[in-house]
Backbone bond lengths (Angstrom), bond angles and torsions (degrees), N, CA, C in turn:
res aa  C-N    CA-C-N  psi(-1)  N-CA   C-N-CA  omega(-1)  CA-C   N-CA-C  phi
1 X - - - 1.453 - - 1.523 110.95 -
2 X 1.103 92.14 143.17 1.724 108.20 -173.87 1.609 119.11 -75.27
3 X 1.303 142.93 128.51 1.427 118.98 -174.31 1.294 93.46 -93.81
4 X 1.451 112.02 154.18 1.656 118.72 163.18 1.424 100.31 -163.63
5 X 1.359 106.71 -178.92 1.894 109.19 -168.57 1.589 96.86 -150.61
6 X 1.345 104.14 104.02 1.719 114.37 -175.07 2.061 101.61 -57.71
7 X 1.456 109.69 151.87 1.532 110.35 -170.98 1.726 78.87 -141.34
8 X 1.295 103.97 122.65 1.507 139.91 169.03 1.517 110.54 -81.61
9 X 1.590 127.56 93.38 1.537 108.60 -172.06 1.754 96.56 -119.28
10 X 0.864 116.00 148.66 1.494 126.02 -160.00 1.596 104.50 -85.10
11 X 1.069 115.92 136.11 1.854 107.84 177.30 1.588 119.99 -79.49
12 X 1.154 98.94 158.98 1.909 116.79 -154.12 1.199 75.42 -91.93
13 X 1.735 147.45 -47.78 1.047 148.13 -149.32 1.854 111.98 -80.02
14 X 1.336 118.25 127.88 1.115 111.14 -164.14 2.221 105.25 -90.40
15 X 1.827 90.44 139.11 1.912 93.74 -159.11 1.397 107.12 -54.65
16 X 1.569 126.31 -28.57 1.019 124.01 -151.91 1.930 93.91 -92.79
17 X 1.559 120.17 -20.23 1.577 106.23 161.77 1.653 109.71 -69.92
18 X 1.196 142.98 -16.18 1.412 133.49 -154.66 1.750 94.39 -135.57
19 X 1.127 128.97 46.45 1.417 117.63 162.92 1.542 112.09 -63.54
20 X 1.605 97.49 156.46 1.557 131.84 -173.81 1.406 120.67 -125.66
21 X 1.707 114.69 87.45 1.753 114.64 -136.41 1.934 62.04 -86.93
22 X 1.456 129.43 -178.59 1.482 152.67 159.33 1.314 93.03 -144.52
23 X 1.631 108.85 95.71 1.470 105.35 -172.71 1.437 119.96 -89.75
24 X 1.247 113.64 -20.18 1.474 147.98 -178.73 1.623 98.03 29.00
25 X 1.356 97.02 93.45 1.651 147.04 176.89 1.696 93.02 -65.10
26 X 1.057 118.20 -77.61 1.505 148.59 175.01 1.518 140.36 -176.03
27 X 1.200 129.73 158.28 1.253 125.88 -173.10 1.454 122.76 -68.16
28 X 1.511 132.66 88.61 1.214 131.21 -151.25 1.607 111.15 -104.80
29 X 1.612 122.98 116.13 1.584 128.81 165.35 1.292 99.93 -96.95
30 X 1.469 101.06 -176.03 1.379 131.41 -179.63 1.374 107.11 -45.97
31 X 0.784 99.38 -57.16 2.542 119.68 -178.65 1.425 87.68 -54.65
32 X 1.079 127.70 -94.22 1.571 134.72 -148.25 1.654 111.32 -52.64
33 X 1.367 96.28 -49.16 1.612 97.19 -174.79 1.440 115.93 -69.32
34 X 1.426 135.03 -28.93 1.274 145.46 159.84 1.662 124.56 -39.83
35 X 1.696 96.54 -37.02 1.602 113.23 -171.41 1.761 95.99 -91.83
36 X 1.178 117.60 119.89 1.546 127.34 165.59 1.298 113.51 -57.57
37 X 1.551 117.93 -32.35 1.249 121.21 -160.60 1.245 107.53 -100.97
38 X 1.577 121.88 -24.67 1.165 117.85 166.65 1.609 132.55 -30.94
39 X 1.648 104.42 141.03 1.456 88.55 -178.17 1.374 135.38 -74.28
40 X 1.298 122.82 -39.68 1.259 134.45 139.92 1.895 111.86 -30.95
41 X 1.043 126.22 -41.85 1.621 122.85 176.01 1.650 102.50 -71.51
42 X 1.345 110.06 -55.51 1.706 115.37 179.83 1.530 105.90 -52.74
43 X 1.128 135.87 -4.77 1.859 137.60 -163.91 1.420 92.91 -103.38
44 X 1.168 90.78 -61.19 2.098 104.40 178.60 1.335 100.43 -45.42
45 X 1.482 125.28 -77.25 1.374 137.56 -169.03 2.052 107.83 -40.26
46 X 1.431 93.32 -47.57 2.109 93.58 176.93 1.091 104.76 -57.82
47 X 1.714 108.92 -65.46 1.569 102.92 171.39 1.710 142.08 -28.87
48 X 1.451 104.94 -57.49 1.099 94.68 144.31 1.463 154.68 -26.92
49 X 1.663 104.17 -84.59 1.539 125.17 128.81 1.861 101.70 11.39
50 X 1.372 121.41 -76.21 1.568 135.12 -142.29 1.571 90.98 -84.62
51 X 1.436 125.01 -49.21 1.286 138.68 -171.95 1.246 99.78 -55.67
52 X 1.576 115.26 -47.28 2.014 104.92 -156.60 1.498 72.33 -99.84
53 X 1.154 163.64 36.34 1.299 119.45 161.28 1.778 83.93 -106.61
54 X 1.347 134.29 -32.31 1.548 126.75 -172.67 1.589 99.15 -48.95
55 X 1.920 107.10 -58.33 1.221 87.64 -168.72 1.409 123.35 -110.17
56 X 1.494 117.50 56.99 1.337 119.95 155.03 1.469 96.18 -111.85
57 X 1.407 125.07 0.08 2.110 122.53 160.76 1.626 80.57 -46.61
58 X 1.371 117.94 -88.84 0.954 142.41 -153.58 1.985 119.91 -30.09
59 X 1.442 91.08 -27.54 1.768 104.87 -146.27 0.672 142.42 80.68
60 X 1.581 133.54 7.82 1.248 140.20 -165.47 1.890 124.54 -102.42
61 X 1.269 102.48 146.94 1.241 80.09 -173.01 1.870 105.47 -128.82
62 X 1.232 118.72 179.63 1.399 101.07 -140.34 1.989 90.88 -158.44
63 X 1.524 124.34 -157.01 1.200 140.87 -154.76 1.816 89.64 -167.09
64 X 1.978 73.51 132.73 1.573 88.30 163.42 1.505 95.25 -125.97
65 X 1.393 117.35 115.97 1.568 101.26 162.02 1.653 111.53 -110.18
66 X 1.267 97.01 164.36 1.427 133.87 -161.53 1.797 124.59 -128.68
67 X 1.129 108.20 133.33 2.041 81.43 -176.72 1.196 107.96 -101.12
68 X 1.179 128.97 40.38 1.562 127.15 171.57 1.522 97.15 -159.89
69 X 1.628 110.50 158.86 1.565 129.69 168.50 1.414 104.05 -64.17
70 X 1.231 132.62 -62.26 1.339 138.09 -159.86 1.545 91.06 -68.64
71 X 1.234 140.17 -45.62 1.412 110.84 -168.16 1.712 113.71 -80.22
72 X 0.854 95.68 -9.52 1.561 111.33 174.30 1.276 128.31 -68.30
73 X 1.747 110.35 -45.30 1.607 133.16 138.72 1.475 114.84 -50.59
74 X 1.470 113.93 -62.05 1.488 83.84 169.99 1.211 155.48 -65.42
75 X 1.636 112.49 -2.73 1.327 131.64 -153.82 1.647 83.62 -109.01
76 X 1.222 130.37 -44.28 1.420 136.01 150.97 1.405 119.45 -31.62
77 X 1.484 123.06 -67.69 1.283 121.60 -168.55 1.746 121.57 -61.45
78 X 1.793 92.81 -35.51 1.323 115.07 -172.44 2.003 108.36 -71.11
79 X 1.375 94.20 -33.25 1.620 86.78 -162.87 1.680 98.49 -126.65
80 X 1.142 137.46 14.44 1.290 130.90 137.65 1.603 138.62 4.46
81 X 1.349 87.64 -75.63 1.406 87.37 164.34 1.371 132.13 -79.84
82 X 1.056 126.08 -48.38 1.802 119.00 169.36 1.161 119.56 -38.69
83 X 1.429 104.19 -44.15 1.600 120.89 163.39 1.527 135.84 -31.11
84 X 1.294 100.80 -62.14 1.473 134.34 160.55 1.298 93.63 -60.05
85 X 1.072 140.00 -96.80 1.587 142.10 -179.75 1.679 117.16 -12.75
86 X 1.161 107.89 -26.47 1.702 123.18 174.42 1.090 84.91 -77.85
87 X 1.324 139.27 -73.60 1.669 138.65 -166.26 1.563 97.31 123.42
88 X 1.327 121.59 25.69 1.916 116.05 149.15 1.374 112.25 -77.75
89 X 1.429 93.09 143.45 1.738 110.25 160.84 1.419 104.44 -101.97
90 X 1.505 107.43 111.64 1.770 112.31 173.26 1.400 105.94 -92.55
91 X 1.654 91.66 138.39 1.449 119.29 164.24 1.098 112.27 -122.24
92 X 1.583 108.52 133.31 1.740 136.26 -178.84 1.525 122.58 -119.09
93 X 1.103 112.64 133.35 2.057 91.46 172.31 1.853 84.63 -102.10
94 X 1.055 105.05 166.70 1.635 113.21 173.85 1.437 93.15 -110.89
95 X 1.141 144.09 -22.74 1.935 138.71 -176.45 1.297 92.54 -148.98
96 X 1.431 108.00 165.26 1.679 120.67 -158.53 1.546 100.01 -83.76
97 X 1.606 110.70 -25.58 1.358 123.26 165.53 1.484 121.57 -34.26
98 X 1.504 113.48 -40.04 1.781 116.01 -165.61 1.912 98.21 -105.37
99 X 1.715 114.37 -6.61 1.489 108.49 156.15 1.530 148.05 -15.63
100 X 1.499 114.12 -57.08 1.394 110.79 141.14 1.648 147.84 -71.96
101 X 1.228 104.96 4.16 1.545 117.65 -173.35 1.527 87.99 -103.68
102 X 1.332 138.42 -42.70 1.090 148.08 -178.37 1.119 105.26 -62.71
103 X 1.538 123.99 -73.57 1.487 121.97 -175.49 1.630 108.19 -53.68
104 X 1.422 131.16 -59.89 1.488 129.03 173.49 1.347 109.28 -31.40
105 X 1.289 114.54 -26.02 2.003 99.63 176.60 1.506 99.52 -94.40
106 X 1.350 126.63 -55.42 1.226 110.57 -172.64 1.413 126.79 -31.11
107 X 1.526 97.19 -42.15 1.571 106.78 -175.75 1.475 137.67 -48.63
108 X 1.536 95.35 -28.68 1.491 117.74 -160.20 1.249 89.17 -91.46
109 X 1.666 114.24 101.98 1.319 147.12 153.03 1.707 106.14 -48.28
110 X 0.947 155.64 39.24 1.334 149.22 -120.02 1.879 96.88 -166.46
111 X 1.519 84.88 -44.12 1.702 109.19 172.91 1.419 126.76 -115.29
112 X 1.669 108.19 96.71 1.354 115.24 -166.15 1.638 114.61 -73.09
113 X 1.494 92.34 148.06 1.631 100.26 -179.42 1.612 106.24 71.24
114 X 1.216 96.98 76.18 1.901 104.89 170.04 1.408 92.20 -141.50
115 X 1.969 86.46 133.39 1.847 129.99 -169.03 1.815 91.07 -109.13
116 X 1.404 110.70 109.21 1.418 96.30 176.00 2.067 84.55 -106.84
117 X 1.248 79.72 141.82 1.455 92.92 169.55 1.443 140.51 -144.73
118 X 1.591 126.80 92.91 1.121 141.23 -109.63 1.735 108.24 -154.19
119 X 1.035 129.72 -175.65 1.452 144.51 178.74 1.507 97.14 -142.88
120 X 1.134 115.11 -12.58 1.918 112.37 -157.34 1.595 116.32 -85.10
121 X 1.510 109.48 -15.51 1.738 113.63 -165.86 1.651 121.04 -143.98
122 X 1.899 90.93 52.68 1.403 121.33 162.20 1.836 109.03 -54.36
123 X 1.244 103.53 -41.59 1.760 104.99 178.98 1.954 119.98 -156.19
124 X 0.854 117.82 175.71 1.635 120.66 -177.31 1.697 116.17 67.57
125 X 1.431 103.35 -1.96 1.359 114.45 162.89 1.540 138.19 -92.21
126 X 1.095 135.74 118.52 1.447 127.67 -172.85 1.990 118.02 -116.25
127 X 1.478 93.18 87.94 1.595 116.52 161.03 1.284 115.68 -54.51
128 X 1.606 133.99 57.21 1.129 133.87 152.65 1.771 131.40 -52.81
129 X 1.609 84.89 156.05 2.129 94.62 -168.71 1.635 87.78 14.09
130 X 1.493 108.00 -138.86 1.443 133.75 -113.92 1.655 85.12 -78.64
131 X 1.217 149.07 -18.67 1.310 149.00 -173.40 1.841 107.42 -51.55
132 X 1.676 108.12 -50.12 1.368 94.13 176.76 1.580 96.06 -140.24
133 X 1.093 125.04 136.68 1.661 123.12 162.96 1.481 132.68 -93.73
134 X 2.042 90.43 -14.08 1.542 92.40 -169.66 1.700 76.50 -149.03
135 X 1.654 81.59 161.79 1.650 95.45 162.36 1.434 109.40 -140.18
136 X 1.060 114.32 149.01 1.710 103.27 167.48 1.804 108.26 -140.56
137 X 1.205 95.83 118.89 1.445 127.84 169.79 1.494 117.21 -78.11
138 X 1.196 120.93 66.68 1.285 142.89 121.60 1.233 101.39 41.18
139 X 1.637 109.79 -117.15 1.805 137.79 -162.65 1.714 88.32 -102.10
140 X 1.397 115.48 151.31 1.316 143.26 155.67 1.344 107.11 -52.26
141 X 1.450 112.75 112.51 1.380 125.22 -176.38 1.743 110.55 -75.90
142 X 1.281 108.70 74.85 1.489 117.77 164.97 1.450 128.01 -69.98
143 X 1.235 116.57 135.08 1.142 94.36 -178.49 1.735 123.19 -100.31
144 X 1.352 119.53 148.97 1.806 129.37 -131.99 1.802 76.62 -58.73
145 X 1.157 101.34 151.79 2.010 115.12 -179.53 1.646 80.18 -113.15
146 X 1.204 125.93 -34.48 1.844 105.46 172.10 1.430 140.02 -55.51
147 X 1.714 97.71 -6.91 1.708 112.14 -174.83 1.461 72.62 -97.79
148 X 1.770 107.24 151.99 1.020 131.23 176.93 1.262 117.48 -68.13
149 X 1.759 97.87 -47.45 1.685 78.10 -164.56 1.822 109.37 -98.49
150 X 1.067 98.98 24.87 1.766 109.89 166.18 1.923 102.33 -77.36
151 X 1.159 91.00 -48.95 1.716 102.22 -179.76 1.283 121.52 -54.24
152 X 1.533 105.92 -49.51 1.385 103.93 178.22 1.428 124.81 -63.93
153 X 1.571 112.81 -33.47 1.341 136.14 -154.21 2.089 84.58 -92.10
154 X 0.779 97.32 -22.09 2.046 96.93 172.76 1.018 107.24 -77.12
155 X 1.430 123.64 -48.70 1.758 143.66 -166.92 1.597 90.05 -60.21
156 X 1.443 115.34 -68.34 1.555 116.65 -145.42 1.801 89.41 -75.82
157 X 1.555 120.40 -39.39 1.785 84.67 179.86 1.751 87.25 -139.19
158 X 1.280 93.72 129.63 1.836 104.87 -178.20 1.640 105.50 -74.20
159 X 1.023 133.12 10.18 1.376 147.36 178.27 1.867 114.86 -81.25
160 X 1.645 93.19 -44.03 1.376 111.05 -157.97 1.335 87.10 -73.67
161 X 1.449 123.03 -77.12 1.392 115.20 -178.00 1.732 131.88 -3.34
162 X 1.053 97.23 -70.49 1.807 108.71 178.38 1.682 106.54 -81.45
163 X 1.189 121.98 -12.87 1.443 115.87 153.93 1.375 119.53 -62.01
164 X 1.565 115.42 -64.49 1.203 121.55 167.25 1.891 127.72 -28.74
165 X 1.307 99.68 -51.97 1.435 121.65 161.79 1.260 119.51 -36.69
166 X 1.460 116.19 -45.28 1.442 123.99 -151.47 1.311 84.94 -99.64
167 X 1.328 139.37 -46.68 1.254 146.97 -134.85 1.935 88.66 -84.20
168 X 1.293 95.17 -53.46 2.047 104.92 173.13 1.357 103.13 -44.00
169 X 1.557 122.93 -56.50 1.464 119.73 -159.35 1.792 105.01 -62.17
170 X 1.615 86.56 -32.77 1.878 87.80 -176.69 1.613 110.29 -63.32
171 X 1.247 110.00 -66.48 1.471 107.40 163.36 1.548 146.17 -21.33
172 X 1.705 104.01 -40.23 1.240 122.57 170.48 1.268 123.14 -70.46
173 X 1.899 104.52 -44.96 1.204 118.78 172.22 1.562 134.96 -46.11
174 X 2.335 96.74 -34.12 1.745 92.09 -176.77 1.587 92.64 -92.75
175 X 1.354 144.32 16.68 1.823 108.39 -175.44 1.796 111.63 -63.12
176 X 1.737 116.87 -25.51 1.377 108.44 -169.29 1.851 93.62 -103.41
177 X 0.886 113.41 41.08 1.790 119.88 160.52 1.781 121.24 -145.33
178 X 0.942 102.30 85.30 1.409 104.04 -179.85 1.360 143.16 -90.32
179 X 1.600 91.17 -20.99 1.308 107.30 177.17 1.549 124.97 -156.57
180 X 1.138 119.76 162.49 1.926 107.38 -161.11 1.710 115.02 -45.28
181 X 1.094 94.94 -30.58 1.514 107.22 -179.10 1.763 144.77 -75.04
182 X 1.979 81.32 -27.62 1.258 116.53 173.15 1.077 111.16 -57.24
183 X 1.846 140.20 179.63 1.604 133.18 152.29 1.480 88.66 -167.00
184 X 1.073 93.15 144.26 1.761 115.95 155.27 1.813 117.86 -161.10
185 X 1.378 123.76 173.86 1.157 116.93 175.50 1.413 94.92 -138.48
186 X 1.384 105.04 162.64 1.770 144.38 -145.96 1.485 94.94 -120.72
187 X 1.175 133.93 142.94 1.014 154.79 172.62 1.508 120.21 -147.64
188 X 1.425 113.09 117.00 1.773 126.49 -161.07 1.445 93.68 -121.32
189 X 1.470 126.69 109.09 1.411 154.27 171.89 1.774 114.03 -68.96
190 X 1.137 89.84 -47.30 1.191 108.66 -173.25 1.399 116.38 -69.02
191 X 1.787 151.08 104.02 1.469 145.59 -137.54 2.053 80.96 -95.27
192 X 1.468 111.00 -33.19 1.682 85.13 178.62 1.733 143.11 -86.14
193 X 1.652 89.86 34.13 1.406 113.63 164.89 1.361 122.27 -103.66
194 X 1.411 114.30 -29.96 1.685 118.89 141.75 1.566 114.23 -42.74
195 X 1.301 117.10 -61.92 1.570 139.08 -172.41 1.902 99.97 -47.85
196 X 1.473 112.24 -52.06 1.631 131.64 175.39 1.532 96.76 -63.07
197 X 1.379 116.80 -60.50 1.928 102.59 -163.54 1.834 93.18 -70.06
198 X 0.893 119.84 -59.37 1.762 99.78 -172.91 1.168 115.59 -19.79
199 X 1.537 110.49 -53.14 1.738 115.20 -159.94 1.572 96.15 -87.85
200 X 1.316 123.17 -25.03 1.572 97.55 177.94 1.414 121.62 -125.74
201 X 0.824 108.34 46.38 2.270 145.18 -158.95 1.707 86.76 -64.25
202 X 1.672 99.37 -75.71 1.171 115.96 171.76 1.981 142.23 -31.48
203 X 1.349 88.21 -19.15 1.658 123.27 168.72 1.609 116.20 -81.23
204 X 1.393 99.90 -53.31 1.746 126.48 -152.20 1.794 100.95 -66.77
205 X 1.387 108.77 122.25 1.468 92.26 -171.90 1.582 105.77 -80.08
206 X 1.145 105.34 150.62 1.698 132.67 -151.55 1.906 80.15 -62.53
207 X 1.118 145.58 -85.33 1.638 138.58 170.04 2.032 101.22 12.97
208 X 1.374 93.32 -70.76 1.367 106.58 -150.68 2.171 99.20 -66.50
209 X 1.683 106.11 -50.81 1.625 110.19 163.32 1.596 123.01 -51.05
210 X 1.401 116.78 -22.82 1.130 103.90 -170.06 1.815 109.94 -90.42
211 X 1.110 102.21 -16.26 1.556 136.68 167.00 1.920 103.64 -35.92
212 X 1.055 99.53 -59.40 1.731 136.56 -147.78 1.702 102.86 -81.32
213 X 1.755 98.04 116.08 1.267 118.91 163.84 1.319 136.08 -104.09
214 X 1.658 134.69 113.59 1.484 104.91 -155.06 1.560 76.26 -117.69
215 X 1.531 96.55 138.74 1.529 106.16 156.00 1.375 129.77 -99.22
């Protein structure tokens, strides 16, 4: 075993610009989230619904991510119009291929009220000021148990898994906060990201928990 001595440094970023709503919509798998009609999917979908209508009062426009294309289409196909009816222009890539043609429009602040809605910009992306204000995270960012070596690395310590998890949600959480000045808030749909911070609370640096609203 390795010695080391963890250092706790407090964030420059102020909690009340970078809130972390845990709205817990419902508990969403593979089955439920697939079905539009599902009831647990129909809870998510209002929710939603409730989220973009506060902040298109506002004007603002924001990110829904998703960890797959198809739920992204469906969450598209299904709510389109209300959507539109708020007065967003949604942008989608359908493959990671059309990613920069996608992001280059989002960007252009020029056009108020843009919903990018995507699987593609979990990280290496930067949603500065007015580009995104909110994000909402959908499904619990797991990571795929079909790549091998995600599996193995779950198998050998059941710890890592839901670390990993938490560590994604953190990631996702800063793309629309970049800087002290910046703000946006996070919104987690998904109730088994509550279920993930319980078990790895104890990990989460105290900056990022104190952040964190569970409703």
């Amino acid at each position: 075993r390795y010695k080391y001595k963890f250092i706790d440094v407090p964030s420059m970023f102020k909690k009340e610009n970078r809130k972390v709503i845990f709205y817990n919509s419902a508990f969403l798998n593979k089955e439920n989230s697939n079905n539009m009609t599902n009831p647990d999917m129909k809870r998510v979908l209002s929710d939603i619904m409730s989220i973009l209508t506060k902040h298109s009062e506002r004007g603002e426009s924001g990110v829904i991510a998703t960890p797959s294309y198809k739920l992204a289409n469906d969450i598209i196909k299904t709510l389109k119009e209300p959507i539109n009816k708020l007065g967003y222009t949604i942008y989608n890539n359908l493959n990671s291929g059309e990613s920069k043609d996608t992001l280059d429009k989002f960007f252009d602040t020029s056009v108020k009220k843009r919903l990018l809605i995507s699987p593609s910009f979990e990280e290496g992306v930067n949603f500065t000021g007015d580009i995104s204000r909110f994000q909402i995270i959908v499904k619990c960012p797991f990571p795929f148990l079909g790549n091998k070596r995600v599996r193995t690395k779950a198998n050998l310590d059941k710890s890592w898994y839901n670390e990993a998890t938490m560590t994604r949600i953190m990631q996702t959480s800063a793309r629309s906060v970049r800087n002290t000045e910046d703000y946006a808030v996070t919104y987690i749909l998904d109730s088994n990201a509550n279920r993930v911070y319980s078990m790895t609370k104890q990990y989460v640096p105290v900056w990022f928990s104190e952040a964190i609203e569970i409703r």
